[in-house]
Structure formats: C-alpha cells, structure tokens
C-alpha positions, 0 to 999 in steps of 0.5 A, a space after each residue: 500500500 502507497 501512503 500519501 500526504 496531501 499537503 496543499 492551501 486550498 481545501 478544495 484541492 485536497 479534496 480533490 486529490 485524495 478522491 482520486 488518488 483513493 478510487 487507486 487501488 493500493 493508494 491510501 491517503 494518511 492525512 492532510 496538510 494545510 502549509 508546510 509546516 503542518 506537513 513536516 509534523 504529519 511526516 514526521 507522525 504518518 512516515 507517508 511513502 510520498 508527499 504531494 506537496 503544492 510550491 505555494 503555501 502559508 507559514 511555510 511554503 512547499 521548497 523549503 518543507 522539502 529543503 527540510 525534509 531532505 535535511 532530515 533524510 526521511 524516507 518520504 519522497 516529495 511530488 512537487 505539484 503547481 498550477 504554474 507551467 512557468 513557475 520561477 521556482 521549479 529549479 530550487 524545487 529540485 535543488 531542494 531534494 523533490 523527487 518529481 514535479 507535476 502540474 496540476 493540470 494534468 489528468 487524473 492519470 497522470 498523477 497516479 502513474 506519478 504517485 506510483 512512479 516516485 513511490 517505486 524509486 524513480 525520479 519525475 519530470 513532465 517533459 514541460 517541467 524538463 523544458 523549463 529547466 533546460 531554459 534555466 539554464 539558457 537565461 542564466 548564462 553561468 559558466 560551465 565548470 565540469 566538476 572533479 566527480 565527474 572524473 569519476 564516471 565510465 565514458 559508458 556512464 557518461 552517455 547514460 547521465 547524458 541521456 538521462 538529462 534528456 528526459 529519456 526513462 530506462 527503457 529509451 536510454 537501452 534502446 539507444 545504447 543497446 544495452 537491457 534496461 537492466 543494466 542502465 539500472 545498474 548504471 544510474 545506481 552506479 552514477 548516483 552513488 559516485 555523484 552523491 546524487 539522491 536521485 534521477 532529478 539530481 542527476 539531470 540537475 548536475 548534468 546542466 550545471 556542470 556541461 555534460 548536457 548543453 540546453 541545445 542539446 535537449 530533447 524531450 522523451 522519445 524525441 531527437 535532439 534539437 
C-alpha cells in the first residue's frame, strides 16, 4: 500500500486529490496538510511513502518543507505539484531534494502513474517541467565548470547521465545504447552513488550545471535532439 500526504492551501484541492488518488487501488491517503509546516509534523507522525506537496503555501511554503525534509533524510519522497507551467521556482524545487514535479493540470492519470512512479524509486519530470529547466539554464548564462566527480564516471556512464538529462526513462536510454534496461539500472545506481546524487532529478540537475548536457542539446522523451 502507497501512503500519501496531501499537503496543499486550498481545501478544495485536497479534496480533490485524495478522491482520486483513493478510487487507486493500493493508494491510501494518511492525512492532510494545510502549509508546510503542518506537513513536516504529519511526516514526521504518518512516515507517508510520498508527499504531494503544492510550491505555494502559508507559514511555510512547499521548497523549503522539502529543503527540510531532505535535511532530515526521511524516507518520504516529495511530488512537487503547481498550477504554474512557468513557475520561477521549479529549479530550487529540485535543488531542494523533490523527487518529481507535476502540474496540476494534468489528468487524473497522470498523477497516479506519478504517485506510483516516485513511490517505486524513480525520479519525475513532465517533459514541460524538463523544458523549463533546460531554459534555466539558457537565461542564466553561468559558466560551465565540469566538476572533479565527474572524473569519476565510465565514458559508458557518461552517455547514460547524458541521456538521462534528456528526459529519456530506462527503457529509451537501452534502446539507444543497446544495452537491457537492466543494466542502465545498474548504471544510474552506479552514477548516483559516485555523484552523491539522491536521485534521477539530481542527476539531470548536475548534468546542466556542470556541461555534460548543453540546453541545445535537449530533447524531450522519445524525441531527437534539437
């Protein structure tokens, strides 16, 4: 069973997450939180499996809970959620140790595939969220300094964390490499433990910043390069 918090300002859209994430068999809603603040204390009591949780909040908004929470190294993985495609905060979202992030707009679906896909392990990013990283990274203009960590990868490495910071899941990047997705697994796990990266989302971020991938070189899943 997945346990979710659900933590957003507006009533009505817990409402209405928790109706939909509980017609999903092996979903379970534990509890509801208004800001930030009362869900680092629901975290904390419910040991939830992933946390909804919306950008924009009171007292304590949803990037520094999730700053928190990763300082904490609770288990609790957070699915940042927002109704702004073009929001200026997506970039520290990630930064802050989120897990996925998701519109709200999207189907009811898509956030239970979403749900499940953080509760499994993996990293999420809509491929509009991955578009307003990469642009990010356009504006900013910021020097590209390759860290001495990266050093540490395989050159077979370095073309997984490549494709990765594509927005291309397990199955593409072994598609593309001619490799069982199996072992691009293996890869990941490898890269993430020798970047001191939590998870996929960190890895996409250490890929722009230190060059590995330049925002020219973007596509979406399953797209070609631009």
């Amino acid at each position: 069973m997945i346990r979710v918090l659900v933590a957003d300002d507006q009533a009505v859209v817990r409402a209405g997450l928790r109706m939909i994430l509980e017609s999903q068999d092996g979903i379970e809603v534990a509890g509801e939180a208004a800001d930030g603040q009362q869900a680092l204390r629901l975290i904390a009591s419910l040991d939830p499996d992933v946390v909804l949780m919306d950008i924009r909040m009171p007292v304590l908004d949803g990037i520094e809970a999730t700053r928190r929470l990763t300082d904490t190294r609770a288990r609790a993985r957070v699915l940042m959620l927002t109704t702004y495609g073009l929001d200026e905060h997506v970039y520290e979202a990630l930064k802050a140790g989120a897990a996925g992030f998701l519109l709200k707009t999207e189907s009811p679906q898509q956030l239970v595939d979403a749900v499940r896909v953080v509760a499994g392990g993996e990293a999420l990013l809509a491929p509009e969220i991955t578009r307003r990283l990469i642009a990010r990274f356009v504006s900013s203009g910021r020097p590209n300094q390759p860290p001495p960590e990266l050093e540490e990868l395989t050159v077979r490495e370095r073309e997984v964390l490549a494709l990765v910071a594509r927005g291309r899941s397990n199955a593409e990047i072994a598609g593309a490499l001619y490799i069982s997705p199996g072992t691009v697994k293996t890869h990941v796990a490898r890269i993430l433990s020798k970047l001191g990266l939590r998870d996929r989302v960190q890895a996409v971020v250490f890929a722009y910043e230190c060059g590995l991938v330049r925002p020219g070189q973007a596509a979406d899943p399953g797209g070609e390069a631009t």
